[in-house]
C-alpha positions as CSV (number, residue, x, y, z in Angstrom):
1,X,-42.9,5.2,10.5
2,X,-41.8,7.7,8.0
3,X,-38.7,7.6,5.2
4,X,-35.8,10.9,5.6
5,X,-35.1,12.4,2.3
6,X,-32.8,10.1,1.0
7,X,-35.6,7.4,1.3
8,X,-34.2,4.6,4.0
9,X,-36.4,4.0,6.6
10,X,-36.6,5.7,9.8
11,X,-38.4,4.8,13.0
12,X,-39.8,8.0,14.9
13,X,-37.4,7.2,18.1
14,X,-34.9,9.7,18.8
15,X,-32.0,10.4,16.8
16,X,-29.3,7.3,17.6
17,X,-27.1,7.1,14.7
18,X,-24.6,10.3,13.6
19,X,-25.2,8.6,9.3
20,X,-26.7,5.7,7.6
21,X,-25.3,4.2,4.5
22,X,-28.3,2.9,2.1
23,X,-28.6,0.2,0.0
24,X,-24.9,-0.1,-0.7
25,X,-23.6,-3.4,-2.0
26,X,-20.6,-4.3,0.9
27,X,-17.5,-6.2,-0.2
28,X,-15.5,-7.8,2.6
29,X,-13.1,-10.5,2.6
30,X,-16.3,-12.9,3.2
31,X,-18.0,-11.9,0.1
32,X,-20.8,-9.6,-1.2
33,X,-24.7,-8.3,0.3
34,X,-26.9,-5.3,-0.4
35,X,-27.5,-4.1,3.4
36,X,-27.3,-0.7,5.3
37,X,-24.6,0.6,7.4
38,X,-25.5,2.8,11.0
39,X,-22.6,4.8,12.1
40,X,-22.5,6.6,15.4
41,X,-19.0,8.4,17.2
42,X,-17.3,7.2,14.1
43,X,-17.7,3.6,14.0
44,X,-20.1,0.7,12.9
45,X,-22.8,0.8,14.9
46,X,-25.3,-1.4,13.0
47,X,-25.2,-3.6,10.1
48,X,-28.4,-4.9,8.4
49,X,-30.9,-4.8,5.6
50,X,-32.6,-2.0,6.5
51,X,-31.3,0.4,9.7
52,X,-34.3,1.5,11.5
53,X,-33.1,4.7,13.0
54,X,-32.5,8.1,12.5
55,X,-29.6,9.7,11.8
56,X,-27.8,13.3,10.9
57,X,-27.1,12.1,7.8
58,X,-27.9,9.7,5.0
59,X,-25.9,8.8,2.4
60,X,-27.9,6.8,-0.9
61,X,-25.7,4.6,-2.0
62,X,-27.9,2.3,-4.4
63,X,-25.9,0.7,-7.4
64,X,-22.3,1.8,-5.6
65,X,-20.2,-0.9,-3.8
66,X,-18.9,0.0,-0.6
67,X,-15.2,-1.4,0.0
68,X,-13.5,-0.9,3.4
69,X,-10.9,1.9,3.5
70,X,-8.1,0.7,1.6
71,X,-4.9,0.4,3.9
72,X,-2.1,0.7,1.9
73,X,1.1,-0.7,3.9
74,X,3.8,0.4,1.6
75,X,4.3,4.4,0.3
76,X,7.4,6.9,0.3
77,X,5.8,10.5,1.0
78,X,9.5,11.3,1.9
79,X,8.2,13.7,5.0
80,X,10.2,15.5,6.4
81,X,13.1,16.5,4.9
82,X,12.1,15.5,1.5
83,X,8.4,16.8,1.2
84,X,9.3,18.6,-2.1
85,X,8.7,15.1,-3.8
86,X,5.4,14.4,-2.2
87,X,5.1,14.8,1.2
88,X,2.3,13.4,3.6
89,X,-0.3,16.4,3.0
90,X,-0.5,15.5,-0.8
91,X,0.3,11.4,-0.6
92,X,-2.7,11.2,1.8
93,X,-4.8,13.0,-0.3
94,X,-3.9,11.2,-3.0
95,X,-4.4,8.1,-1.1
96,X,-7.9,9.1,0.0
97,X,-8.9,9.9,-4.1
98,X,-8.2,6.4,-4.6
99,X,-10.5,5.0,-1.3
100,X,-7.8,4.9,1.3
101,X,-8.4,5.5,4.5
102,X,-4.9,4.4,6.3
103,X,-1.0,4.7,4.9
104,X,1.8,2.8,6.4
105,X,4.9,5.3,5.6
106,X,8.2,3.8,4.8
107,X,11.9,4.9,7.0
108,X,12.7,6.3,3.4
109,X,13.3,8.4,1.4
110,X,12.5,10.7,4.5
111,X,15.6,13.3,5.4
112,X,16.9,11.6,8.2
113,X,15.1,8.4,7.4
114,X,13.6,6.9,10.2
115,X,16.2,5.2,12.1
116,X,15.8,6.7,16.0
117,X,13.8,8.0,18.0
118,X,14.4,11.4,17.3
119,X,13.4,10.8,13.5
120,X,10.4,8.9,14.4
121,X,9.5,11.5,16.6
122,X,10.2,14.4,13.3
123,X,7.9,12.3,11.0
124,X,5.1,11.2,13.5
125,X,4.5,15.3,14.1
126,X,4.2,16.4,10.7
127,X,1.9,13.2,10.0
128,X,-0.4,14.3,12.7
129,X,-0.5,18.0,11.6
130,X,-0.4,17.1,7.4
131,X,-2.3,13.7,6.8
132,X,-5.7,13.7,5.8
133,X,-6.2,9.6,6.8
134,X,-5.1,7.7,9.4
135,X,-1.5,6.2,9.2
136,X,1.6,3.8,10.6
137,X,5.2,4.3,10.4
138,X,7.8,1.8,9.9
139,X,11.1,2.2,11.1
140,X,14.4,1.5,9.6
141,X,17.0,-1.6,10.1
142,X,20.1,-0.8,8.5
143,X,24.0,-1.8,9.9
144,X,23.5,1.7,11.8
145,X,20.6,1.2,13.8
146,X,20.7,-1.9,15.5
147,X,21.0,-0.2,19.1
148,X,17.9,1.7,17.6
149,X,15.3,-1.0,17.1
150,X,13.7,-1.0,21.0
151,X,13.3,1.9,21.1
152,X,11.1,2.5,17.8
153,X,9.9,-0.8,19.0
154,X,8.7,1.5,22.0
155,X,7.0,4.0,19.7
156,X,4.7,2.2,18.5
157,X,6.4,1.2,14.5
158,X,4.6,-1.5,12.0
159,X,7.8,-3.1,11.6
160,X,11.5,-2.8,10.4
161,X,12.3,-2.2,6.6
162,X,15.5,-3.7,4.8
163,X,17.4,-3.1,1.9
164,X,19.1,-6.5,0.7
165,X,20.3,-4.4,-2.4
166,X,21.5,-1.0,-2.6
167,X,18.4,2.0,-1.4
168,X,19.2,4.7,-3.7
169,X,19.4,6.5,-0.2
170,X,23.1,7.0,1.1
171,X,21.4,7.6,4.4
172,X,20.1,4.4,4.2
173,X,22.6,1.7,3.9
174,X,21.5,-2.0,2.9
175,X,22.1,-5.0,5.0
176,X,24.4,-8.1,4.7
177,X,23.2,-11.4,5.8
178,X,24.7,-11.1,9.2
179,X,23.3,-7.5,9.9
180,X,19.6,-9.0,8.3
181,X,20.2,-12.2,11.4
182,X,20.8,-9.8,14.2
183,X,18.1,-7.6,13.2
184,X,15.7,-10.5,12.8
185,X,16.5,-11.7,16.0
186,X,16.1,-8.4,17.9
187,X,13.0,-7.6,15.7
188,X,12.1,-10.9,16.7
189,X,12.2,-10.7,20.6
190,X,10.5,-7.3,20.0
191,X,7.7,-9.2,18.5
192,X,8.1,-6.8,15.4
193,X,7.8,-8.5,11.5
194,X,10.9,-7.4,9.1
195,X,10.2,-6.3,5.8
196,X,12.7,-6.7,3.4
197,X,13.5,-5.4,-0.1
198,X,14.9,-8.7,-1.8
199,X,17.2,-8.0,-4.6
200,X,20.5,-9.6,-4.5
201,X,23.3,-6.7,-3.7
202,X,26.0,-8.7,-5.3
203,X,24.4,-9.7,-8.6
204,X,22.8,-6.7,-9.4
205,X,25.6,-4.6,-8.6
206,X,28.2,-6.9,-10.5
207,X,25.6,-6.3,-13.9
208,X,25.1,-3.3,-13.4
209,X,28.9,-2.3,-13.6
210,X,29.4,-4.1,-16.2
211,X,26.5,-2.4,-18.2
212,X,28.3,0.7,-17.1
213,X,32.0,-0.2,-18.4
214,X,30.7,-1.1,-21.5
215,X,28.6,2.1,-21.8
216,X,25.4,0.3,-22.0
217,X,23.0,3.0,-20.7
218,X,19.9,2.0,-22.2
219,X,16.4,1.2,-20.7
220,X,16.9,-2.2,-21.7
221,X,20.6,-2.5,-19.9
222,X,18.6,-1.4,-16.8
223,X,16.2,-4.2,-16.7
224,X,18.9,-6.9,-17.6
225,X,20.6,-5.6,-14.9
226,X,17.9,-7.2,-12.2
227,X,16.8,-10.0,-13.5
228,X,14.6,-12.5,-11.4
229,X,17.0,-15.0,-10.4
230,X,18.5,-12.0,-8.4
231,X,15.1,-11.3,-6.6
232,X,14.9,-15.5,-6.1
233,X,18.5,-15.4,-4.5
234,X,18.0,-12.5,-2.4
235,X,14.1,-13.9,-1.1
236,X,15.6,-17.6,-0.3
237,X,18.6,-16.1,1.9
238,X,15.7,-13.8,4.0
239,X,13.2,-16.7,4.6
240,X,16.5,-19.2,5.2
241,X,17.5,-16.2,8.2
242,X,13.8,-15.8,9.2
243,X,13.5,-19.2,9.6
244,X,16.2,-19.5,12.4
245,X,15.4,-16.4,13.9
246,X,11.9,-16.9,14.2
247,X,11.0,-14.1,13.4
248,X,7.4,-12.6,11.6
249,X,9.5,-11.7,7.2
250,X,7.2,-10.1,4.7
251,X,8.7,-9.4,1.4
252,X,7.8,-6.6,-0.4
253,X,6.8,-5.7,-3.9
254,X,7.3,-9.2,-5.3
255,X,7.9,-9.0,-8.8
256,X,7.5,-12.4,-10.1
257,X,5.5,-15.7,-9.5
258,X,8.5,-17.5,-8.9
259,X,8.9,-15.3,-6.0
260,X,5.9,-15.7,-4.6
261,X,6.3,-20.0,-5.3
262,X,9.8,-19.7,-2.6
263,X,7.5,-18.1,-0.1
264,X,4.4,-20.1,-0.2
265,X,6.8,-23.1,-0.2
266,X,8.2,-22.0,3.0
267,X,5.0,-21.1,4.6
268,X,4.1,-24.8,4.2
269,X,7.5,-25.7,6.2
270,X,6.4,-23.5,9.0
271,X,8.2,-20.0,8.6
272,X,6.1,-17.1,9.5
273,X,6.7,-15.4,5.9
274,X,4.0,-13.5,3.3
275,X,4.5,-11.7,0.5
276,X,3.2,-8.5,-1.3
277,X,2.9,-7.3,-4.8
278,X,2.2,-4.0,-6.4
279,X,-0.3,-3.2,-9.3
280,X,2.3,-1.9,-11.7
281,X,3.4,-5.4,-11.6
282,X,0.1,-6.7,-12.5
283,X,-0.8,-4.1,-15.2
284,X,2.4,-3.4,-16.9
285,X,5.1,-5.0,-18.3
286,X,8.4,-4.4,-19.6
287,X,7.7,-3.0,-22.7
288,X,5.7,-0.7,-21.2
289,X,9.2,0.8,-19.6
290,X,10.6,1.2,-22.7
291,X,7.5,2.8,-24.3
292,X,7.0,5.5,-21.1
293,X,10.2,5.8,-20.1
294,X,11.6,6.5,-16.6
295,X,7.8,7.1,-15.4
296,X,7.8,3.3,-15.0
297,X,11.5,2.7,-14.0
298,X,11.2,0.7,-10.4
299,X,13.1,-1.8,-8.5
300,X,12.5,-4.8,-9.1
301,X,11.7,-3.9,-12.5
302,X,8.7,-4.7,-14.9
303,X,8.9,-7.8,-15.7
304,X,7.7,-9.8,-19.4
305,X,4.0,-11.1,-20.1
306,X,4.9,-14.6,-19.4
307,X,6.6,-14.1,-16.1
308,X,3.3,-11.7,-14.9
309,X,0.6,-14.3,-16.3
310,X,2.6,-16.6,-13.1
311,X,2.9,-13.7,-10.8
312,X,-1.3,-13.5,-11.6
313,X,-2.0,-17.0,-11.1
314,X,-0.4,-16.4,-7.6
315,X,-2.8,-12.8,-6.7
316,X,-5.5,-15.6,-8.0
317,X,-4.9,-18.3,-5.8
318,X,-4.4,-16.2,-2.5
319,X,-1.0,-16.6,-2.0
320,X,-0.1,-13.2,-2.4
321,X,-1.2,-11.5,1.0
322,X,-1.1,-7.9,0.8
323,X,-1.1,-5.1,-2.2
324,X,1.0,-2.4,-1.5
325,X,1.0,0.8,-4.1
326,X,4.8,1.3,-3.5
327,X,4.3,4.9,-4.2
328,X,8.0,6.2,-4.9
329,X,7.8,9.7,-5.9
330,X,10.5,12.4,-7.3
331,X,10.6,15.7,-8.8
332,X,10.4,15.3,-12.6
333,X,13.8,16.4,-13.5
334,X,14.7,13.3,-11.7
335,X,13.4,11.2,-14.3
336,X,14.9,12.8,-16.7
337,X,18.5,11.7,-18.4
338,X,20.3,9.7,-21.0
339,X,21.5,7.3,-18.5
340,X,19.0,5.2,-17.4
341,X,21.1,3.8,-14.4
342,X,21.2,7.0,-12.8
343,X,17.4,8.1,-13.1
344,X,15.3,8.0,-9.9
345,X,13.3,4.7,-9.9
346,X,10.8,4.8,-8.6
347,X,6.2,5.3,-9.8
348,X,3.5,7.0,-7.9
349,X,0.7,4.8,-8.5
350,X,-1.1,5.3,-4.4
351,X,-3.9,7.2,-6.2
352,X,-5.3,4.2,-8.6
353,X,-4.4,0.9,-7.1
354,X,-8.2,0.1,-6.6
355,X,-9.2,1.2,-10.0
356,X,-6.6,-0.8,-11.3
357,X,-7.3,-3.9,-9.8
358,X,-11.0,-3.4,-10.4
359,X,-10.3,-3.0,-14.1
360,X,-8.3,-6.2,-14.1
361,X,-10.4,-8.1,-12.5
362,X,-13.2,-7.5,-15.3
363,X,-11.4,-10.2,-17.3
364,X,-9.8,-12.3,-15.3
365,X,-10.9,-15.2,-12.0
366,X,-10.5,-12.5,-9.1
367,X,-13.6,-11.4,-7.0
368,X,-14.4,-8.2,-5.3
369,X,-14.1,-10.4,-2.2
370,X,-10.1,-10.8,-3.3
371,X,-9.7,-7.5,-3.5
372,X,-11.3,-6.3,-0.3
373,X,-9.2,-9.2,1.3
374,X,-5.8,-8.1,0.0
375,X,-5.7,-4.1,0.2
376,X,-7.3,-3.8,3.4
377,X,-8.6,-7.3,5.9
378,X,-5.2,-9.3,5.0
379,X,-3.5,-5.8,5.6
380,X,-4.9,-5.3,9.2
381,X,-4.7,-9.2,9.7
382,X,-0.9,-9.4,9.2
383,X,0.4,-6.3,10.5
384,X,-2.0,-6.7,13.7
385,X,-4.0,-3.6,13.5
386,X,-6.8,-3.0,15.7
387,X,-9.5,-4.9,15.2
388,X,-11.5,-1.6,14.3
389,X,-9.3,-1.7,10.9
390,X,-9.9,-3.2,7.6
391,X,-13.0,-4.8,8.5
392,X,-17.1,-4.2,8.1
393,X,-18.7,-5.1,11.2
394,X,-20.3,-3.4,14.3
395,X,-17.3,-1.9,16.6
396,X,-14.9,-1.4,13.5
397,X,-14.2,1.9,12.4
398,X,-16.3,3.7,9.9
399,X,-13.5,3.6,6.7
400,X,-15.1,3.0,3.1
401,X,-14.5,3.7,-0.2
402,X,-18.0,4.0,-2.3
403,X,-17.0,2.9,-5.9
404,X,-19.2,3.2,-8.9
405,X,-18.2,-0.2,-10.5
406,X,-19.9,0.9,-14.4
407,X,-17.9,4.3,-14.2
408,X,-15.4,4.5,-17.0
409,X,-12.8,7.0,-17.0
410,X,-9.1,7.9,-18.4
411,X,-6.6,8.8,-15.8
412,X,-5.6,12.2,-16.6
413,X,-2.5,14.5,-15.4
414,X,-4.9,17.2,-13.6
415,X,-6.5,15.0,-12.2
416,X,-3.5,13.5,-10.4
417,X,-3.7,15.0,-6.8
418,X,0.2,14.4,-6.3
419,X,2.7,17.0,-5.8
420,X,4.1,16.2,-9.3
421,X,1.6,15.2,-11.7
422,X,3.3,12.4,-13.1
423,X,2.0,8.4,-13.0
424,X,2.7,5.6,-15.9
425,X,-1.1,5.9,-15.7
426,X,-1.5,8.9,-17.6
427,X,-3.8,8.1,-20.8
428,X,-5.1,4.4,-19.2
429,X,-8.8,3.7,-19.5
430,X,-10.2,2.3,-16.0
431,X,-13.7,0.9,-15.1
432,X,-14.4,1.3,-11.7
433,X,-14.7,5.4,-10.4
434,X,-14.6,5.7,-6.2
435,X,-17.1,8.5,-5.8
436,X,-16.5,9.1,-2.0
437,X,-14.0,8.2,0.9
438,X,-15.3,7.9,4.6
439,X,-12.6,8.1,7.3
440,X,-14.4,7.3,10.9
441,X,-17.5,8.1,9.3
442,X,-16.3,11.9,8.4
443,X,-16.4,11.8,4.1
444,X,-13.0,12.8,3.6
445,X,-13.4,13.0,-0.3
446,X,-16.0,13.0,-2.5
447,X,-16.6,13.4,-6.3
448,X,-12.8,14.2,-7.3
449,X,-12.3,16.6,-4.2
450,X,-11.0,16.8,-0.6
451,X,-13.8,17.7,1.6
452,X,-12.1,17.7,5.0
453,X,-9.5,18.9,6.9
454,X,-7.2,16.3,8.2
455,X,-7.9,14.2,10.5
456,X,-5.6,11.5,11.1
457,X,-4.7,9.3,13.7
458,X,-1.7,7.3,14.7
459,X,-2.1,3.8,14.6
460,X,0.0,1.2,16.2
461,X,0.0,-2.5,15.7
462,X,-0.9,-4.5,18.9
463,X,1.3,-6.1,20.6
């Protein structure tokens, strides 16, 4: 026997493996153990405390932890039409800094969003030229687009995305309660999940016009204009429609614990409902809006220390499913203005959402195992990706992120591989540095550069 040059051991046999991870630490949804990883035509061939192979390649990965590829279902890179404010070439590279392997893109704010077939079709070509990591699409369900669903359904989509308040987007109209039913039923005979944006139309367009006629234009008008009780109201109406349609609801970007609480509740009654939150949620708060300004303006808004201590004992307790980034980017002189009403809401955050939670979960009750679970096996598991995704096991695909959990860094503009280097991150200390991302075995980026072409592929849910 002899040991390659990156000291794991190799048996003199014939070359069988294409790399061989060593002595990483692996985090899965399961927990935690130091072991080797063989990787041959791209996915897990082998996993055990010492691979006894050669290989190609060898990575040493002593004192890193290896995550799988983070899948982040929820990200605007606004391609086509709208690639001036991100655009898939620069989202997914952004995406792969932070240890993503796999983006599901949102219908907006794409120009045409993705309502047909023809728009699916215009965003699925420039993902496959443009995005270095694999990726899904969603498709759209507006008032427009009923007649549309089956045949994105047909395409291959993740699901259908709903605005319950108004999108920002004039191409992209919200729903009423009896447009949300009839999508939800077709969605549902489709055996597609609905996602829904829960805000209530009607009370947060009734305060915000009254902000307005009173000239109240302030930061602070903005977040009294959505307060909680109108994310409450609009998240009982959805799971009250999905509940007699039968069909598969996931809310997204949950703001509060209370929301969460009116979802686990009906989960225990037997509707097929779960939940995501973001980590701007979980790592600032409203008075961090009104210190940074319209970097951190979002809908649902930040919410108060009290309200995001509940919204954390949720993430704790597993109730909280998924963590989706959210990413919403614009051109800066979109966040720009004295009227806070009118500036584009919206933070790009895809590039540090495993830092982030890493850094939190220093002082608080969340394991590593929690944080593999929810940005990448709860991910897979509830949109019904292959079972090659989000996983570490023999037969799944070769995603990781390698993270240096002692590396301490400061997020910095340049560093910022986004079209517009902007991110309510800017200046924020974070423990936890990921040193290399492995798409299908391929490193796709590796010490704060891209190292690869891309390389994606299209993934559709099963059926």
């Amino acid at each position: 026997m002899d040991f390659n040059s990156a000291g794991c051991f190799a048996s003199h046999q014939m070359s069988k493996l294409d790399l061989i991870i060593c002595g990483g630490t692996l985090v899965t949804h399961e927990g935690e153990r130091v072991a080797d990883v063989g990787i041959s035509g791209g996915q897990i061939a082998e996993v055990s405390a010492e691979v006894a192979s050669r290989s190609a390649e060898t990575i040493e990965a002593n004192g890193l932890h290896i995550f799988p590829g983070l899948i982040d279902s929820h990200v605007h890179f606004n391609d086509p039409g709208r690639a001036e404010w991100e655009g898939i070439e620069t989202g997914s590279q952004a995406l792969a800094a932070g240890g993503g392997t796999m983006f599901f893109d949102m219908p907006l704010n794409s120009s045409p969003p993705t309502l047909d077939a023809a728009s699916f079709d215009a965003k699925l070509a420039v993902a496959r030229e443009t995005s270095l990591t694999d990726f899904a699409l969603w498709g759209g369900l507006t008032p427009n687009n009923l007649h549309c669903l089956e045949s994105l359904a047909e395409r291959g989509v993740i699901g259908f995305k709903a605005f319950m308040s108004n999108s920002g987007i004039e191409d992209f109209s919200s729903v009423d309660d009896v447009t949300l039913k009839e999508g939800m039923k077709r969605a549902a005979k489709l055996g597609k999940l609905v996602a829904v944006h829960a805000e209530s139309d009607a009370i947060t367009q009734e305060l915000t016009q009254l902000a307005l006629a009173q000239k109240r234009t302030t930061i602070r008008d903005y977040l009294d204009s959505r307060p909680i009780y109108a994310e409450l109201d609009a998240i009982h109406r959805a799971i009250q429609i999905a509940g007699e349609t039968k069909c598969a609801l996931h809310i997204v970007h949950v703001s509060s614990g209370a929301g969460v609480a009116l979802v686990a509740s009906a989960r225990k009654q037997g509707v097929d409902v779960t939940c995501e939150t973001c980590p701007h949620y979980l790592v600032l708060r409203e008075e961090d809006v009104e210190q940074l300004g319209a970097v951190a303006k979002c809908a649902p808004p930040l919410r108060s220390k009290s309200a995001q201590d509940v919204l954390w004992r949720y993430v704790e307790s597993g109730e909280v499913r998924t963590m989706g980034s959210d990413h919403s980017p614009s051109p800066p002189a979109m966040k720009r203005g004295q009227n806070f009403f009118k500036i584009w809401g919206g933070i790009s955050g895809v590039q540090h959402t495993l830092p982030l939670l890493l850094t939190e979960s220093k002082d608080r009750n969340f394991a590593l195992q929690a944080i593999a679970a929810l940005t990448s096996f709860n991910v897979a598991e509830r949109f019904k990706l292959p079972t090659t995704k989000g996983r570490i096991a023999v037969g799944a695909d070769a995603d990781f992120a390698l993270v240096d959990l002692n590396a301490r860094f400061t997020v910095r503009a340049e560093d910022l591989l986004y079209r517009h280097s902007q991110s309510p991150y800017v200046g924020r200390a974070l423990t936890g540095r990921v040193v290399r991302t492995i798409l299908r075995g391929r490193t796709i980026f590796q010490d704060g550069k891209v190292v690869a072409p891309p390389m994606s592929q299209f993934i559709k849910p099963q059926s």
